[in-house]
N, C-alpha and C positions, 0 to 999 in steps of 0.2 A: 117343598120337601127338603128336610135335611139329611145330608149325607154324611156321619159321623164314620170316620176314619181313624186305626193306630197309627203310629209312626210306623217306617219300616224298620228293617233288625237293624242293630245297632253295633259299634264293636264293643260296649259294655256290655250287650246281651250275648253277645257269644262267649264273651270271658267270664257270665257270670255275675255282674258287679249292678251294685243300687245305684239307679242313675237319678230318681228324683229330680231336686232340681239341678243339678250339675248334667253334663250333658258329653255326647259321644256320639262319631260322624256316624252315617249309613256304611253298611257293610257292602262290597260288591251284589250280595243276597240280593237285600236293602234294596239298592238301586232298581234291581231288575224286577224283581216283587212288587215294587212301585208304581213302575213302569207296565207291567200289566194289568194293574187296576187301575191305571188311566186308560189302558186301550179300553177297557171294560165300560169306563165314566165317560169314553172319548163325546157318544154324543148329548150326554147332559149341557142343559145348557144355565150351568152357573153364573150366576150372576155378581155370586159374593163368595170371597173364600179366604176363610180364618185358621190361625193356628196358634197354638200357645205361643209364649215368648221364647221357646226354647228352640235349638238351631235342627234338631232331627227332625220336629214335626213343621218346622218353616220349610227344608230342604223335601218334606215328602211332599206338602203342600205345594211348592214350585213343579216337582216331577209331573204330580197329575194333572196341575190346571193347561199341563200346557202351549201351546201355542195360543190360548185364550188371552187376551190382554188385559187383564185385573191382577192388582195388588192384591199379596196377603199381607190381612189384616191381622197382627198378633193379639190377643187378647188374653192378659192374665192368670183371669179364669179358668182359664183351659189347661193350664198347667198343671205337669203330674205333681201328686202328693208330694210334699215333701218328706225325706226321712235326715237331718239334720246331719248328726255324728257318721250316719252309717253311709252316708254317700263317698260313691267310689270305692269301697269297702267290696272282698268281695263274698259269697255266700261262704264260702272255706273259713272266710276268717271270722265271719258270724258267728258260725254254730259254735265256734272256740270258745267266743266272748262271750256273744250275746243270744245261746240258743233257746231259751222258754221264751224270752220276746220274741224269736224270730218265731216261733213254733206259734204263740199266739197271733200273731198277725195273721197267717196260714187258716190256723183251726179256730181259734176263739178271737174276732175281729171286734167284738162285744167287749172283753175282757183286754185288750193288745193295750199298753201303754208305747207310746211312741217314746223315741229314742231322744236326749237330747238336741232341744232345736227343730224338731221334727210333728209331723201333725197327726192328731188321733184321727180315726173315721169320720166322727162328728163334726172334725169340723171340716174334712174335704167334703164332706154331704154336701155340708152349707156353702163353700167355694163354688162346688159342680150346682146346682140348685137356682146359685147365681148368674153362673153361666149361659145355662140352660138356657134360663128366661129369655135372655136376649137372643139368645140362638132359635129359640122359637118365634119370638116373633118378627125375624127376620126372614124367615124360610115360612110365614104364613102363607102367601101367595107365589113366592118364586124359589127356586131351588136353591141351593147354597152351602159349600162345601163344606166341614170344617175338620182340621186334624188334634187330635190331642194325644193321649197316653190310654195305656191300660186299664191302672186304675182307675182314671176319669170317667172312662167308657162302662167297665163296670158298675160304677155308683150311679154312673146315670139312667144304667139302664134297671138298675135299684130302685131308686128313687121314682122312675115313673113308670115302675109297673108294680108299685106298691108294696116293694118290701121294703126291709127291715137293714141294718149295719149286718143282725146276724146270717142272713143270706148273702149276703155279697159277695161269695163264693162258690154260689151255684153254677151248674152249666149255664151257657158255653164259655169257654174259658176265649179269655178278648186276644189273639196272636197279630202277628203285627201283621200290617195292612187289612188287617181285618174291618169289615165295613157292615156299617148297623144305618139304616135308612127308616127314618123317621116321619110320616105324615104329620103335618104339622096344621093344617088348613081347619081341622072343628077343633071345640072347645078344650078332646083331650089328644095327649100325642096318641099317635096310633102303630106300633113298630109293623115294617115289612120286613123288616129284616134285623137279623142280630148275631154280629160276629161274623158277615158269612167270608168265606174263601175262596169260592166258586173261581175267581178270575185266576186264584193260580193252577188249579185244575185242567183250564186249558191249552 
C-alpha cells in the first residue's frame, strides 16, 4: 500500500508565496497537523519512506515516521513543479506582473505557459509518472510512506485515474497533510483514499 502524503503548512503558504523548488520551514500549524496524522499512521507498519529532496516534505516525513527506525529516502521525482522566475514571489506581486499566466495556470492548465525557467504541465506529468512507477512497485507487497507536494499529488492522482492536464483541477483540492492511499498489489493502482483530512478532525 502506498501512503501518498502533502507537506505540512509552510511559512511561504501562510504569506502567500510560490515555493516550487525553493523551500520554507513548517509552520507551528505544520508541525502539529503533522503530528496528528502520524498518530493517525502510528500503527502502519512502513517499511520505506520517501520524500522529495526538499526540506518541508523531509522535515514532515521525519514527524510521521516516528520512533520507526528507517531512513527517508529523498527522491527527485517527488519534487514540486517547478515555477522558475516566480519562486518566492508572492501572489500580490503576481497578479501585478504576471496575471493572465497566473490566471491560466488556475483555469486553462492546457493553455498555462510556465514562467521563465519554470515547468509546463506536461512535463511535471512525465516527472510525477516517473515517479510513480517506482513508488508503485515498491509499495507492491509492503506499505511504504511517501511525502511530496500539491501539485505532485494532483497530477498523480490525474494521471492514474485517467484524466487529462485539463482536469487537474478538479476536486478535491490536495491541502497540506492531506493523505491519498493507494493499493498498489494488482495490475492497476487502486485509490482508497484521496486528499483525506480525517486525522485533523479529531
Amino acid at each position: 500500500m502506498l501512503y501518498l502524503v502533502r507537506h505540512g503548512q509552510t511559512e511561504f503558504n501562510v504569506q502567500e508565496r510560490i515555493q516550487g523548488l525553493c523551500d520554507s520551514s513548517l509552520t507551528e500549524k505544520g508541525i502539529e497537523d503533522t503530528a496528528k496524522l502520524a498518530k493517525h499512521l502510528a500503527a502502519v507498519d512502513f517499511k520505506e519512506v520517501y520524500a522529495s529532496n526538499l526540506g518541508r516534505t523531509i522535515q514532515t516525513a521525519r514527524i510521521i515516521q516516528g520512533s520507526r527506525q528507517l531512513p527517508v529516502l529523498s527522491l527527485g521525482e517527488l519534487n514540486e513543479m517547478g515555477f522558475g522566475v516566480w519562486e518566492g514571489k508572492s501572489l500580490t506581486e503576481l497578479r501585478e506582473s504576471s496575471l493572465e499566466q497566473l490566471e491560466a495556470f488556475w483555469h486553462d492548465p492546457v493553455g498555462y505557459i510556465a514562467p521563465e525557467g519554470g515547468q509546463t504541465f506536461a512535463e511535471m506529468f512525465e516527472q510525477v509518472r516517473q515517479g510513480s512507477r517506482l513508488l508503485f512497485a515498491r509499495a507492491k507487497n509492503q506499505d511504504i510512506l511517501a511525502v511530496s507536494h500539491g501539485m505532485w499529488v494532483k497530477s498523480f492522482c490525474c494521471i492514474w485515474q485517467g484524466k487529462g492536464i485539463a482536469d487537474v483541477w478538479e476536486p478535491p483540492f490536495v491541502h497540506n497533510t492531506a493523505l491519498t492511499v493507494v493499493d498498489c498489489s494488482g495490475d492497476k493502482p487502486h485509490f482508497v483514499l484521496e486528499a483525506d483530512l480525517s486525522h485533523l478532525q479529531k
